[in-house]
C-alpha positions as CSV (number, residue, x, y, z in Angstrom):
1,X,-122.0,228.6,-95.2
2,X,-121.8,225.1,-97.0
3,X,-121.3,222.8,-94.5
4,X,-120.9,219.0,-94.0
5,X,-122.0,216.7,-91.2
6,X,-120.1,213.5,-89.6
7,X,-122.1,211.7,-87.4
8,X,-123.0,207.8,-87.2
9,X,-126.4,208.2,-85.7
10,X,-129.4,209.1,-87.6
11,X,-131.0,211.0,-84.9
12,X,-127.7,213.0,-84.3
13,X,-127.6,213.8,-88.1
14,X,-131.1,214.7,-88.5
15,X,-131.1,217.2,-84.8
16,X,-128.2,218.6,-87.0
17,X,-130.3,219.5,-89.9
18,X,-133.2,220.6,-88.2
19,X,-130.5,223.5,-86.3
20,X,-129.2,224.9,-89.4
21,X,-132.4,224.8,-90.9
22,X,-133.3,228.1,-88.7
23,X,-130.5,229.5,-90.8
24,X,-130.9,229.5,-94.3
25,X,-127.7,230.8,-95.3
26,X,-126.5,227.8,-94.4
27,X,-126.5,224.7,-96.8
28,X,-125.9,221.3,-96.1
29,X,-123.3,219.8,-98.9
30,X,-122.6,216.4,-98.0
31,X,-123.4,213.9,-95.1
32,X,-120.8,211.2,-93.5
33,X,-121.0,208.4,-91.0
34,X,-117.6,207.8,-90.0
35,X,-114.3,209.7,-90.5
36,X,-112.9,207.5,-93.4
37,X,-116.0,208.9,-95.7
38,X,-115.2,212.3,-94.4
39,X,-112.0,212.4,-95.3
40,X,-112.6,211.4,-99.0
41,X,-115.6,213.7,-99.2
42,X,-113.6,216.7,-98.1
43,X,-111.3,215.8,-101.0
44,X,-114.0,215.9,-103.7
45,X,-115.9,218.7,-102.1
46,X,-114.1,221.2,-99.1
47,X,-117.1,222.6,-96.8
48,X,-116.9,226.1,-95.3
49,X,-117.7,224.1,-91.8
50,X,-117.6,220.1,-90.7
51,X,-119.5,219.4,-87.7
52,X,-117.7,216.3,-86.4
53,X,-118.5,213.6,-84.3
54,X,-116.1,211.5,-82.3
55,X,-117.2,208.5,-81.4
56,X,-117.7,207.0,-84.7
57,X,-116.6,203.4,-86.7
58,X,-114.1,202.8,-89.2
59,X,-112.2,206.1,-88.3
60,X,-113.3,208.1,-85.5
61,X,-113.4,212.1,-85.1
62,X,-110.0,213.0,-83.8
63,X,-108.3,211.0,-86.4
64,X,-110.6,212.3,-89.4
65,X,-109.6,215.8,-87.6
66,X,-106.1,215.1,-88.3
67,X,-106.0,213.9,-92.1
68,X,-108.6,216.7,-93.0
69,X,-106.3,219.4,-91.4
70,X,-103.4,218.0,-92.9
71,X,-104.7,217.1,-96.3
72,X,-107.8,219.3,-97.0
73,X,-108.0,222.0,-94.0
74,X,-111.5,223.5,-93.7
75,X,-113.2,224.7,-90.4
76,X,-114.1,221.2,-87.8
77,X,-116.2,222.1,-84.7
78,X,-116.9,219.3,-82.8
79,X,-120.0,217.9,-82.0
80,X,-120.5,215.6,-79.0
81,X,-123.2,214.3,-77.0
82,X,-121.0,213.4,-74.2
83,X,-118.1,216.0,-73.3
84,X,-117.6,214.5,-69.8
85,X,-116.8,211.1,-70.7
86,X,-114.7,212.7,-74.2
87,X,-113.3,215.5,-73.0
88,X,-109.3,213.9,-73.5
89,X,-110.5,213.2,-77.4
90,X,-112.0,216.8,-77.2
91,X,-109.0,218.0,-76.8
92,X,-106.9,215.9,-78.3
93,X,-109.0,216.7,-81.7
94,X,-108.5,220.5,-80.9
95,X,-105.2,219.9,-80.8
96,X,-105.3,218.9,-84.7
97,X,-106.9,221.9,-85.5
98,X,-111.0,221.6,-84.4
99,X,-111.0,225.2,-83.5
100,X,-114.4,224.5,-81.0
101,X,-116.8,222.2,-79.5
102,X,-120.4,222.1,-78.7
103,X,-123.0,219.9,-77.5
104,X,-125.2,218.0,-80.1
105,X,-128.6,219.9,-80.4
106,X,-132.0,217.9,-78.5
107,X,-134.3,216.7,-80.4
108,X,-138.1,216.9,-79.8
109,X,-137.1,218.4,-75.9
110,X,-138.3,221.8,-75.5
111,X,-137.9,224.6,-78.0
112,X,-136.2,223.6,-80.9
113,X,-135.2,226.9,-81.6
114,X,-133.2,228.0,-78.6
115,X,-131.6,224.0,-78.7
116,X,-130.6,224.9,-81.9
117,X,-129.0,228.7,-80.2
118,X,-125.5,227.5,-79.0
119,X,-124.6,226.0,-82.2
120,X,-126.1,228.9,-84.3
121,X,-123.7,230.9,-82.4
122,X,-120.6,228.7,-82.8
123,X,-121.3,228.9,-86.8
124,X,-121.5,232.5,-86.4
125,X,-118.6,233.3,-85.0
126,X,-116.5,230.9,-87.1
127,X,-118.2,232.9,-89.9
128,X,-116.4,236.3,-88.9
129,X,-113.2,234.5,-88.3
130,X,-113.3,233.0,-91.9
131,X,-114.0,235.8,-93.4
132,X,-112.2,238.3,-91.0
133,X,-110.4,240.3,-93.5
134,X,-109.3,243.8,-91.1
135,X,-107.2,243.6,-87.9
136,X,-109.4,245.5,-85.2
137,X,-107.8,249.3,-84.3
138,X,-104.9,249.3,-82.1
139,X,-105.4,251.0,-78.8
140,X,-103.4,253.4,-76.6
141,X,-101.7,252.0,-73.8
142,X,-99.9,254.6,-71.3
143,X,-96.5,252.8,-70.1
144,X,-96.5,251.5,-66.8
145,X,-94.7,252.1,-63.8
146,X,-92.3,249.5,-63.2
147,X,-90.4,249.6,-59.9
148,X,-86.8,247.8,-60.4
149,X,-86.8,245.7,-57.5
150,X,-90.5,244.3,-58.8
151,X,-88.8,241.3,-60.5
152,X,-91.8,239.2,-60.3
153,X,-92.3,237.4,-63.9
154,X,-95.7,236.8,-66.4
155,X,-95.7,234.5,-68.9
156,X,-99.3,235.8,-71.1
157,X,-100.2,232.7,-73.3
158,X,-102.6,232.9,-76.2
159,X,-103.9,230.2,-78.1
160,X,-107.3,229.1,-80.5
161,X,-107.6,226.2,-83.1
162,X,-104.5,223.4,-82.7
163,X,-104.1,224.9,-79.0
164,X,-104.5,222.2,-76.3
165,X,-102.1,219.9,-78.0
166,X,-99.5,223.2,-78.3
167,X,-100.2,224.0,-74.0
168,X,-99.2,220.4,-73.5
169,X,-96.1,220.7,-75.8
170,X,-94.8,223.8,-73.7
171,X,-95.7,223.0,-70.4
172,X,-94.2,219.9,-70.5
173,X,-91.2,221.7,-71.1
174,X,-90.9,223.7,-68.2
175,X,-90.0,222.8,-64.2
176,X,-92.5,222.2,-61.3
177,X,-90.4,225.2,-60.0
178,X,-90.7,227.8,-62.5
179,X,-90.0,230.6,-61.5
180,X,-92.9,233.3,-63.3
181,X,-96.4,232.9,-62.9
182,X,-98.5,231.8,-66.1
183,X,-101.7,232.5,-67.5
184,X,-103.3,231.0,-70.5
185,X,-105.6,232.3,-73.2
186,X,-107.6,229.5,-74.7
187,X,-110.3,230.1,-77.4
188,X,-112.9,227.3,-75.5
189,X,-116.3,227.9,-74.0
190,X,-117.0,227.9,-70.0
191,X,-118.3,224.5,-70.0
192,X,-114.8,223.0,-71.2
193,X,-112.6,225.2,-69.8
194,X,-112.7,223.0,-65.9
195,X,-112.2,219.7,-68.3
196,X,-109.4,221.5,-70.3
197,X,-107.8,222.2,-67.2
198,X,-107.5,218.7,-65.6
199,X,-106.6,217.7,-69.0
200,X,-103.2,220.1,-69.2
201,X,-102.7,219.5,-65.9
202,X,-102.7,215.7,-66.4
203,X,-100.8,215.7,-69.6
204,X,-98.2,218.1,-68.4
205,X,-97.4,217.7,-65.0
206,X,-98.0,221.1,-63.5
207,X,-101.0,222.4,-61.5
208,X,-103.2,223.8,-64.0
209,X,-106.6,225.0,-62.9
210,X,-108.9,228.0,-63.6
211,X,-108.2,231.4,-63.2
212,X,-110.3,232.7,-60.0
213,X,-112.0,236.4,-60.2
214,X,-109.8,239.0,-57.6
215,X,-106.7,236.7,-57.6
216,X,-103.7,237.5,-58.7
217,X,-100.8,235.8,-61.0
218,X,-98.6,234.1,-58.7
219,X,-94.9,231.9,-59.9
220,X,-95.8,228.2,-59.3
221,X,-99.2,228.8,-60.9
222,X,-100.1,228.2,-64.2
223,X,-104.0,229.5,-64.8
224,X,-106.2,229.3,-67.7
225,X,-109.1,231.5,-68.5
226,X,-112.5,229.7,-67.3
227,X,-115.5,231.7,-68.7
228,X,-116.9,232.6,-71.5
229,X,-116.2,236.6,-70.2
230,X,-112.8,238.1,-71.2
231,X,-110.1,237.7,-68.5
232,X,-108.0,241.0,-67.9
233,X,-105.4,242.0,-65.5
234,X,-106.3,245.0,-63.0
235,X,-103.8,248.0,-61.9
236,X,-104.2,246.2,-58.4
237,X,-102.1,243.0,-60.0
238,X,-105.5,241.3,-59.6
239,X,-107.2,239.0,-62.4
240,X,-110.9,239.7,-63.2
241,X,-113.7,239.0,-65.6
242,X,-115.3,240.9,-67.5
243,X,-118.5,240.9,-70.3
244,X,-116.7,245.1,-71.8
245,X,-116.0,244.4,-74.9
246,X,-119.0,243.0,-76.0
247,X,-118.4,243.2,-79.6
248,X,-115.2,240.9,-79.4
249,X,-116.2,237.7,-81.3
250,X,-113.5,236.1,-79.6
251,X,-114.2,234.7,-76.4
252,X,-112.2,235.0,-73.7
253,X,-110.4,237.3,-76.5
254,X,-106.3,237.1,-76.2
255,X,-105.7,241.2,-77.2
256,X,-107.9,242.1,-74.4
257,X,-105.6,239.6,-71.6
258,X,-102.5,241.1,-73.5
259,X,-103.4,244.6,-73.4
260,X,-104.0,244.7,-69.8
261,X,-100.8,243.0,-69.2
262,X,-99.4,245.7,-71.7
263,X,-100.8,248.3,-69.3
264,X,-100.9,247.4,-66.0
265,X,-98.2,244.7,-65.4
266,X,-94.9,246.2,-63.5
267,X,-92.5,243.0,-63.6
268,X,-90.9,240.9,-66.3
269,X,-93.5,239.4,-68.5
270,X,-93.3,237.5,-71.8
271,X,-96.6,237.1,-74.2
272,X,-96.8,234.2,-76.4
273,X,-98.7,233.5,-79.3
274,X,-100.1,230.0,-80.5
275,X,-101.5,228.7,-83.3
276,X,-104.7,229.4,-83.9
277,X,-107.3,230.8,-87.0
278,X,-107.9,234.5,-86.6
279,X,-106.2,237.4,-85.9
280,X,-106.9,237.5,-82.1
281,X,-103.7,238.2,-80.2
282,X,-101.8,240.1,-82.6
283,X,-103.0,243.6,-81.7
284,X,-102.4,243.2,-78.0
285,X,-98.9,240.9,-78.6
286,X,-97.8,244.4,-80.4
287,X,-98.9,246.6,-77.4
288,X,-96.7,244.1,-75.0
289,X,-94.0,244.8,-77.4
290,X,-94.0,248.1,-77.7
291,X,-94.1,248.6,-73.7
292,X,-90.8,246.6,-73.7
293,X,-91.7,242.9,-73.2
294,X,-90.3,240.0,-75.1
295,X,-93.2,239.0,-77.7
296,X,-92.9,235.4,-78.9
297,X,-94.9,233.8,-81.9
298,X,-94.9,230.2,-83.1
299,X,-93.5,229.4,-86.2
300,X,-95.6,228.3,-89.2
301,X,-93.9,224.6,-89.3
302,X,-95.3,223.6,-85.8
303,X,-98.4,225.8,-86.0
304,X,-101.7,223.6,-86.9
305,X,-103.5,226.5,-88.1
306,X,-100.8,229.4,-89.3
307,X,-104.0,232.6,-88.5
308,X,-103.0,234.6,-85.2
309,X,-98.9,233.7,-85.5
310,X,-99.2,235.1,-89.3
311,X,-101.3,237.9,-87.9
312,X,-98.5,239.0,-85.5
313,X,-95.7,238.6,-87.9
314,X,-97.3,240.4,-90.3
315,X,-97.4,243.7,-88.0
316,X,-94.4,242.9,-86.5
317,X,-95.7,242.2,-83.2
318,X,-93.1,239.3,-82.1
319,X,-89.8,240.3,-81.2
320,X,-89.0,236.4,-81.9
321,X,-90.9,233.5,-84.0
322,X,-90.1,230.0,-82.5
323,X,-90.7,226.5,-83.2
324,X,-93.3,225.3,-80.5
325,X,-90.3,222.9,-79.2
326,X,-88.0,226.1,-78.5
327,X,-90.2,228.3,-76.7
328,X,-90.5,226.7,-73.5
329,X,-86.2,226.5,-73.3
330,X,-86.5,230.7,-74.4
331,X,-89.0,231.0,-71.2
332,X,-86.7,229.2,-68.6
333,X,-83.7,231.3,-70.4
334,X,-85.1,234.7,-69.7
335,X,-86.6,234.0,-65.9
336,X,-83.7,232.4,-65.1
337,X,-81.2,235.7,-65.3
């Protein structure tokens, strides 16, 4: 992959190169030290891949996120030192379309190589969703029971790359007292997932928090996937975690939480899909429709990264395509009969 590299610190830039140098494949094209130089590099030359820092002068990461994405739009993971003390900007910049984040490789501190692992992985995966070109085969769902006085309601919600900022959009649009239970499907790893949490749950005023292993959905909850294991609903109603399917390159992968819901869920549910690169959530949006669900995608206008919602439409796997500002008002409609 050609990719480019926004950082400020020398040391930063230099851990940088010595990671991708386990790869060969990968080529570095150009070098910035703050977003402004990013911004008019990616103009002159688009990467495959920006690894972008966010504390930087001049113009910092989330806002050199936002101008690339609108003006140039390549693959941005972001690349902190700090997630604790960053984790609003983390998100905030995933909102504009970073599709991931990862900690800045050590330098000098143990073995280089496996320092170097978790971003090696982040490029790889990034790879196949570039260059994704086949939808993975649909799989057989047997219709479930559903018993008529079971009115109990789901809201499935799956998003990737522009994400966070989309989850704050909608929750904020719905009551303290809604009335279904909600579970979101975030492309983010494990050690984000508690901060991305406190973070919808701050912007949005609802209780947000993570998803616990044996519990099931309840209304007044709103739950968000916390590992880097898939999250699946069981025939007992109960949420669990799970490593099967291993060859998934998305993690926690949305058609896996949608195809359990498709299967196993025996109230009202709705599944929702977000923006987001890819084509993750289509396959299992088109299961939830075909077992009689309402199937909501978001509209390419309000989408920052027009991949899964395209995906869906494209197999006909919504039964409606909203603006981001409508779906929210289309949730409260249909749990309010």
């Amino acid at each position: 992959m050609k990719i480019a590299i926004v950082n400020d610190m020398p040391m930063a830039v230099e851990a940088l190169r010595r990671a991708l140098a386990f790869e060969p494949a990968h080529q570095v094209v150009w070098v910035a030290s703050n977003g402004a130089e990013a911004v008019q590099h990616c103009a002159e030359l688009t990467p495959d891949l920006i690894l972008m820092d966010l504390i930087m002068p001049v113009m910092d990461g989330v806002e050199a996120t936002r101008r690339i994405m609108a003006e140039t739009p390549c693959a941005i993971v972001i690349v902190t030192v700090d997630r604790k003390q960053n984790v609003h900007r983390v998100f905030e910049a995933m909102g504009h379309g970073a599709l991931d984040v990862v900690d800045t490789p050590a330098l000098g501190a143990g073995d280089p190589r496996e320092a170097a692992a978790p971003l090696l992985r982040k490029i790889l995966n990034i790879a196949w969703l570039i260059g994704q070109q086949r939808p993975s085969a649909p799989r057989a769902v047997t219709t479930p029971l559903r018993d008529a006085s079971q009115r109990q309601g789901l809201v499935a919600i799956g998003s990737s790359a522009g994400g966070p900022a989309a989850l704050e959009v909608l929750l904020k649009g719905l009551p303290r007292e809604f009335p279904a239970a909600i579970v979101l499907v975030q492309h983010v790893d494990q050690v984000f997932a508690a901060g991305m949490a406190e973070w919808l749950c701050s912007a949005s005023g609802l209780p947000v928090r993570l998803a616990r292993e044996g519990e099931p959905p309840q209304p007044g909850q709103v739950l968000l996937a916390g590992t880097n294991h898939h999250i699946r609903l069981l025939q007992n109603g109960q949420l669990a975690y799970t490593a099967e399917p291993v060859n998934e390159i998305y993690r926690p992968s949305i058609d896996v939480f949608f195809e359990s819901v498709a299967r196993y869920w025996r109230g009202d549910a709705v599944g929702v899909l977000l923006t987001g690169m890819g084509r993750d959530g289509a396959q299992g949006l088109k299961l939830m429709r075909e077992q009689g669900f309402l199937t909501i995608a978001q509209d390419q206008h309000s989408s920052a990264v027009y991949g899964m919602p395209k995906a869906a439409a494209a197999i006909n796997a919504a039964v409606e395509i909203r603006p981001l500002e409508r779906i929210a008002t289309r949730l409260m409609e249909t749990f309010s009969k």
